[in-house]
C-alpha positions in Angstrom: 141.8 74.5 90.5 139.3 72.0 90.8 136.4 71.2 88.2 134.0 71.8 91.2 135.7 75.5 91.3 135.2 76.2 87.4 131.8 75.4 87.8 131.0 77.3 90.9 132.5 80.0 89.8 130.9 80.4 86.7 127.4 79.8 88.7 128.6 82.9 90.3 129.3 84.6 87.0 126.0 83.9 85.4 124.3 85.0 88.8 126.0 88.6 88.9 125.4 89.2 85.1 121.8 88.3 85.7 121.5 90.6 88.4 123.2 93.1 86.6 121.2 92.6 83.5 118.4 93.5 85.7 119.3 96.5 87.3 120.7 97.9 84.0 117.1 97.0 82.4 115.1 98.6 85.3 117.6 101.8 84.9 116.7 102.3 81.1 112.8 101.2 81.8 113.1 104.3 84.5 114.8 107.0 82.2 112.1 106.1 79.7 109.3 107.1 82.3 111.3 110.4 83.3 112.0 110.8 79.4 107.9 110.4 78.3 107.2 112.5 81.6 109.3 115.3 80.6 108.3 115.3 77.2 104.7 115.5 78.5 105.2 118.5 80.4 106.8 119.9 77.6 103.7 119.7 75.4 102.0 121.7 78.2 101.0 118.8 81.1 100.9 119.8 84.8 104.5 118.9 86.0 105.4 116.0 88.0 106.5 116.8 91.7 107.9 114.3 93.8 108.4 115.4 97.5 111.3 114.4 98.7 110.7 115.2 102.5 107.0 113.3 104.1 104.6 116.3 104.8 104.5 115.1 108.3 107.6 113.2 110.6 106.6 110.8 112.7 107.5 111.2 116.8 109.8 108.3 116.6 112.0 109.7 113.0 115.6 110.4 113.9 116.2 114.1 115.0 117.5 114.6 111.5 114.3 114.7 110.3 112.6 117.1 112.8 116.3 119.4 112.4 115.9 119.1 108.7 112.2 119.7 109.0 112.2 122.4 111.2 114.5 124.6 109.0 113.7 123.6 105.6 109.3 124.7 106.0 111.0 128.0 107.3 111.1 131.1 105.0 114.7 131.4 105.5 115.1 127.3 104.5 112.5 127.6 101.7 113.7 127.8 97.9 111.4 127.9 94.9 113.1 125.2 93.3 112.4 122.7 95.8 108.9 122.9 96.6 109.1 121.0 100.0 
């Protein structure tokens, strides 16, 4: 193995455990928000929905969407623990 190789490789090291360090960092940054959300709604606050599904689906959406759409805003497709 070349010197050249060492190097570039390690470039490549540092560079992946950067990235990583970064992701891992944004993960922990996000459980604090759930964490200080949840205990929010534990002291009483309105709680947080996020909808998963848009309210409306575009003409040009795959047909998963409309499918998806068009069974899940149905009383049979409806559950109360996804207010969609």
């Amino acid at each position: 193995m070349k010197h050249n190789d060492i190097t570039q490789s390690d470039f490549l090291k540092k560079t992946i455990y950067t990235i990583l360090s970064l992701k891992i960092q944004s993960f922990y940054m996000f459980l604090s928000r759930v964490n200080a959300q949840r205990s929010r709604e534990a002291a009483g606050a309105e709680i947080l929905t996020i909808p998963s599904f848009p309210k409306e689906i575009d003409d040009h959406a795959p047909s998963f969407f409309h499918e998806a759409d068009e069974y899940y805003r149905t009383a049979r497709g409806k559950h109360e623990n996804a207010p969609n």
